[in-house]
KENUSE-947707 format. One line per field, with one value per residue: residue number from 0; residue in three letters; x, y, z of N, C-alpha, C, O, CB in turn. Coordinates in Angstrom, 3 decimals. Each point is the difference from the previous one (the first is absolute). Glycine has a CB too. Example, Ala and Ser with C-alpha at 12.3 -4.5 7.8 and 13.67 -1.06 7.14 Angstrom:
2
num	0 1
residu	ALA SER
nx	13.190 1.542
ny	-5.690 2.223
nz	7.800 -1.966
cax	-0.890 0.820
cay	1.190 1.190
caz	0.000 0.060
cx	0.900 -0.770
cy	1.200 1.090
cz	0.000 0.730
ox	1.036 0.509
oy	-0.019 1.108
oz	0.665 0.169
cbx	-2.928 0.675
cby	-1.154 -1.736
cbz	0.581 -2.314
//
This chain:
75
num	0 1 2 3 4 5 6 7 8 9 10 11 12 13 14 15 16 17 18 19 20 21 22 23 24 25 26 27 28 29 30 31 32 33 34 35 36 37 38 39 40 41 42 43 44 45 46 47 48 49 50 51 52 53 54 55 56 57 58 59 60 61 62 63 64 65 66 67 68 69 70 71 72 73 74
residu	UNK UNK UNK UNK UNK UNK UNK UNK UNK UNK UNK UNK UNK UNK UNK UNK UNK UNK UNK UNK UNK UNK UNK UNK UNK UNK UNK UNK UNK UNK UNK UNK UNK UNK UNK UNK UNK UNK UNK UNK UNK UNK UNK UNK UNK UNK UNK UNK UNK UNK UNK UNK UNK UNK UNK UNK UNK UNK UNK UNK UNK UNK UNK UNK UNK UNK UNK UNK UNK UNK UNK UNK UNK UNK UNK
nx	10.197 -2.584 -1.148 1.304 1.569 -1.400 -0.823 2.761 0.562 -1.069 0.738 2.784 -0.937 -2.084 0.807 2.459 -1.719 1.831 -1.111 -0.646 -1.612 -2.079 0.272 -0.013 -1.499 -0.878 0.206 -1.397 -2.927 -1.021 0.199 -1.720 -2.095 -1.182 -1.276 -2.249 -1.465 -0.696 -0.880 -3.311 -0.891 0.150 -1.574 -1.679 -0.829 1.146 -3.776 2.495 0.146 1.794 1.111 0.612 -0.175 2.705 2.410 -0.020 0.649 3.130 1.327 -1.724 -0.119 -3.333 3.607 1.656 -2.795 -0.177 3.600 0.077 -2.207 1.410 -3.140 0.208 1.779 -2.004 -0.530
ny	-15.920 -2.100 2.327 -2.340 -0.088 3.120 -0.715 0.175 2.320 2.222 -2.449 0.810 3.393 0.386 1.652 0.545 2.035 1.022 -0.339 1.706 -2.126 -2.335 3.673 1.417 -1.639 1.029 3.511 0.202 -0.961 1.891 2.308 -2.232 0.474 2.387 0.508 -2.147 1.790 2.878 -0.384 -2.008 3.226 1.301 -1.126 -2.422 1.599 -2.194 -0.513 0.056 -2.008 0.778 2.868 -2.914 -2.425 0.900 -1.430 -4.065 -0.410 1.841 -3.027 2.496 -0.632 -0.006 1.538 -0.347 0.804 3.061 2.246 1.071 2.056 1.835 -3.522 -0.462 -3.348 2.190 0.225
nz	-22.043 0.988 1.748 2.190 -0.932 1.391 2.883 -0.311 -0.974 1.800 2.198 -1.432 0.140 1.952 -2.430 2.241 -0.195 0.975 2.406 -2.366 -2.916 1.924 2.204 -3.288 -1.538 1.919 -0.822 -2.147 1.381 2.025 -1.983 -1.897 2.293 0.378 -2.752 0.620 3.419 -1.260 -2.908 2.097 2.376 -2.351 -2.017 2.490 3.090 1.447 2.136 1.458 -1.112 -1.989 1.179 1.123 -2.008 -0.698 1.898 -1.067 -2.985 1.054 2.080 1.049 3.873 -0.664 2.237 -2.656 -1.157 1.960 -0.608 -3.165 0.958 3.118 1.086 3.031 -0.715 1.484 -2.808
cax	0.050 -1.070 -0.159 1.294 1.510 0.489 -0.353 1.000 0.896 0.084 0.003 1.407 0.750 -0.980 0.740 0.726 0.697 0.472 -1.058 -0.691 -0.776 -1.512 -1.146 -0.694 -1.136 -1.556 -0.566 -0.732 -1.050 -0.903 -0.611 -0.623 -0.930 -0.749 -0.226 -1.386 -0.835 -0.686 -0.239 -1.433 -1.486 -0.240 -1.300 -1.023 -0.491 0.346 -0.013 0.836 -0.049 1.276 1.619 0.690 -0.055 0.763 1.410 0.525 0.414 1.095 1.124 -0.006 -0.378 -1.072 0.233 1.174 -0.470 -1.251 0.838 0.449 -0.903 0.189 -1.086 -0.002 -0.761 -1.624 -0.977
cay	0.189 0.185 1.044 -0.074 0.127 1.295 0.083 -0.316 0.971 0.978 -0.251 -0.126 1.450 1.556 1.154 1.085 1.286 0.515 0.539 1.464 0.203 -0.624 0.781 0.710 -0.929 -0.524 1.121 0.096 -0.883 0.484 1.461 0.024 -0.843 0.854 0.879 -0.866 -0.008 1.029 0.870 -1.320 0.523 1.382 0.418 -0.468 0.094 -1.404 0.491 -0.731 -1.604 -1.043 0.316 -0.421 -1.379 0.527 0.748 -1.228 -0.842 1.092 0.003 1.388 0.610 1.287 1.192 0.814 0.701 0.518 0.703 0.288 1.098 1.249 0.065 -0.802 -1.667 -0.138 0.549
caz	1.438 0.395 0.753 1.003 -0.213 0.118 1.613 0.691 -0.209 0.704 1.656 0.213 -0.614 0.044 -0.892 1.161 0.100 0.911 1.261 -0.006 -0.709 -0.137 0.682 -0.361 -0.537 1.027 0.252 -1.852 -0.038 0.919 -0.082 -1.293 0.761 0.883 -1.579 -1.354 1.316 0.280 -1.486 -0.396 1.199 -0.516 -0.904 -0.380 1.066 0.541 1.213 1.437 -0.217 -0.799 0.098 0.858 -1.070 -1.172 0.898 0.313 -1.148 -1.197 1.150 0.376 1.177 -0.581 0.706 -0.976 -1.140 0.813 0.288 -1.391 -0.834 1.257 0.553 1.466 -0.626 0.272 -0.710
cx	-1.446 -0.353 -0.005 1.116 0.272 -0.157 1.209 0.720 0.246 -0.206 1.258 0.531 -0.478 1.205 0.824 -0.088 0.650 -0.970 -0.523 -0.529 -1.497 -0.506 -0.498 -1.116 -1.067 -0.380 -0.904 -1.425 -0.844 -0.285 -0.756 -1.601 -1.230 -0.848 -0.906 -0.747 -0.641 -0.316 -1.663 -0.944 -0.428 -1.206 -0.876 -1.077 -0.524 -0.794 1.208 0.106 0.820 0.972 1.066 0.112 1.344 2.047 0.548 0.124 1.583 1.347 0.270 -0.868 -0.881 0.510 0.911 -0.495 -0.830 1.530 0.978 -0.985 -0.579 -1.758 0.121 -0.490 -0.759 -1.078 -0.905
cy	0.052 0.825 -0.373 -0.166 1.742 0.670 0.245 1.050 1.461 -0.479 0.293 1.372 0.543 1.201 0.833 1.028 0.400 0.472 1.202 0.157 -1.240 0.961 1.350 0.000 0.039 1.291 0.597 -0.806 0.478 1.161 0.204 -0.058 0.390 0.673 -0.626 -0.122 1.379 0.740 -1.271 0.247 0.861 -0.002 -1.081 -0.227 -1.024 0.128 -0.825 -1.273 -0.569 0.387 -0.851 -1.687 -0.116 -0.139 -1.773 -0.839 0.701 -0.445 1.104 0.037 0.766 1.095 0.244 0.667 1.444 1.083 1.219 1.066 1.038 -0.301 -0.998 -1.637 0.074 0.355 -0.831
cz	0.512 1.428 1.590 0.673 0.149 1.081 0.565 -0.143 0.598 1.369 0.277 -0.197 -0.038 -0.263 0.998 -0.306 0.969 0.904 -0.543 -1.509 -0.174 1.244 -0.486 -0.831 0.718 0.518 -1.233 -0.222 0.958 -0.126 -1.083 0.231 0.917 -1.134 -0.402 1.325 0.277 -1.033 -0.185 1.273 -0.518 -1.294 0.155 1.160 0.987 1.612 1.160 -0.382 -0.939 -0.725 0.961 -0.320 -1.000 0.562 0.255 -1.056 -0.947 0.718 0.636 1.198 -0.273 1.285 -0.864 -1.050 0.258 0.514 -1.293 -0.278 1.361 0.038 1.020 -0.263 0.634 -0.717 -0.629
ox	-0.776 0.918 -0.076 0.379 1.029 0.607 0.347 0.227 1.113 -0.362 0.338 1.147 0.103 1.223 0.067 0.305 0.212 -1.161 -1.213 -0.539 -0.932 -1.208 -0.838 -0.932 -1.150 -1.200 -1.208 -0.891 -1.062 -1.046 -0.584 -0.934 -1.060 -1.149 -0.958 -0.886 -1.155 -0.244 -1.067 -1.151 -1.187 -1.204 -0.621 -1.060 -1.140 0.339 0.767 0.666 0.780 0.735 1.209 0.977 0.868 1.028 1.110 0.530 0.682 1.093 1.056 -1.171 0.370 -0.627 -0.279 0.452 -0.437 -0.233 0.518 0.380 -0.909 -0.708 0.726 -0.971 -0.603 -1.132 -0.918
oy	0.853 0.247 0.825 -0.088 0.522 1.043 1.059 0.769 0.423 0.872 0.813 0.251 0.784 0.135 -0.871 0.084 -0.717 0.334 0.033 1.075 -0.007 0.199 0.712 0.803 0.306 0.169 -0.167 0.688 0.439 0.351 1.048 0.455 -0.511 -0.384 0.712 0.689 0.114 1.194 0.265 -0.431 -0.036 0.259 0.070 -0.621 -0.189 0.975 -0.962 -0.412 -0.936 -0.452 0.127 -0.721 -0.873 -0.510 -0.382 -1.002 -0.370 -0.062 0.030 -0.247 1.032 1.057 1.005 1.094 0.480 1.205 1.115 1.116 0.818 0.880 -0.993 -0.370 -1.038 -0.129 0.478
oz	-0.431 0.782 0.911 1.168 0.430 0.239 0.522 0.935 0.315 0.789 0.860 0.371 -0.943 -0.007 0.867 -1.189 0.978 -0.241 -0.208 -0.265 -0.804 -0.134 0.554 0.047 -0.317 0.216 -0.173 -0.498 -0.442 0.545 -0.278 -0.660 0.362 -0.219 -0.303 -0.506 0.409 0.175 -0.552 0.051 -0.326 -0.008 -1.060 -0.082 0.424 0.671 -0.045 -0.950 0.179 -0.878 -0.198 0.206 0.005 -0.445 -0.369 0.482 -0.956 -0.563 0.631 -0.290 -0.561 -0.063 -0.654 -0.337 -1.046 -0.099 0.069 -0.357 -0.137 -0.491 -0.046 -0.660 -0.273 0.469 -0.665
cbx	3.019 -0.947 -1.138 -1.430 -0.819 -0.858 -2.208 -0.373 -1.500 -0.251 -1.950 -1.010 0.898 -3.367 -2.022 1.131 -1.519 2.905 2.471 2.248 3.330 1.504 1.712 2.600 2.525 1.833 3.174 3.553 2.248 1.629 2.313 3.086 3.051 2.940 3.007 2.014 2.727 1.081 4.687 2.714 1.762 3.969 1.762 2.506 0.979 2.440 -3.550 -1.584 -2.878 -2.127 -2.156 -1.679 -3.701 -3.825 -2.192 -1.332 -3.821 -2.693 -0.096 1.544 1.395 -2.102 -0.291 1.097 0.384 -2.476 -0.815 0.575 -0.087 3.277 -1.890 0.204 1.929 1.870 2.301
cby	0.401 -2.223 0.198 0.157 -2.968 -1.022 -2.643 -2.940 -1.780 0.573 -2.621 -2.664 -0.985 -0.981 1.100 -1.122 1.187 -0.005 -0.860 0.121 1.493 -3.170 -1.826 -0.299 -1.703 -2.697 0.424 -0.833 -2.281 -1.646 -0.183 -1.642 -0.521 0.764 -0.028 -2.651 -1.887 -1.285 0.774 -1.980 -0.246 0.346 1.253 -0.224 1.863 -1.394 1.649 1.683 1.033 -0.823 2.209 2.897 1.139 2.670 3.462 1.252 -0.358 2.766 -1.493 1.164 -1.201 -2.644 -1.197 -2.660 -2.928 -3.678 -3.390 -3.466 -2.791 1.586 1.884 2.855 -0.582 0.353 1.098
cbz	0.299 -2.281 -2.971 -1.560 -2.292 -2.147 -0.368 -1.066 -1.979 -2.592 -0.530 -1.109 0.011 2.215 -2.716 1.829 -2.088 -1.055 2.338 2.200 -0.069 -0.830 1.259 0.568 -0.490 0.856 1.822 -0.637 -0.328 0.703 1.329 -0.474 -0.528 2.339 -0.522 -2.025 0.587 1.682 -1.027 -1.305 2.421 0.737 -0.726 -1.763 -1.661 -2.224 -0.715 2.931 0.361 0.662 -0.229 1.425 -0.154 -0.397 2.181 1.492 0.816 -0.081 -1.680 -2.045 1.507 -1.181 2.986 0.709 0.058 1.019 1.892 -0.451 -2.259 -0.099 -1.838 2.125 -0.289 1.213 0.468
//
């Protein structure tokens, strides 16, 4: 089988879940998400600038993230 034969295949049959267990997935992922963002500012003392760099490559709102670790996004 070649590998786009196997393309096809998950086009024709992507995988499914159930609603409430892929939004919990995705919930789970994003809280995972927040946690390695604020454990990688923290101990290595990340400044602003790429914290917010960091927050936009993660898919994470640097106000949502700034809200997570109870500090003002103006800071």
């Amino acid at each position: 089988m070649s590998y786009d034969e196997i393309d096809g295949f998950i086009e024709a049959f992507p995988p499914c879940y159930d609603t409430a267990e892929g939004d919990a997935e995705q919930a789970a992922h994003h809280q995972k998400t927040l946690d390695v963002l604020w454990v990688v500012g923290n101990q290595y003392d990340v400044r602003i600038d790429h914290m917010r760099q960091l927050c936009d490559v993660a898919g994470i709102s640097f106000e949502e993230f700034c809200k997570y670790t109870g500090k003002p996004a103006t800071y």
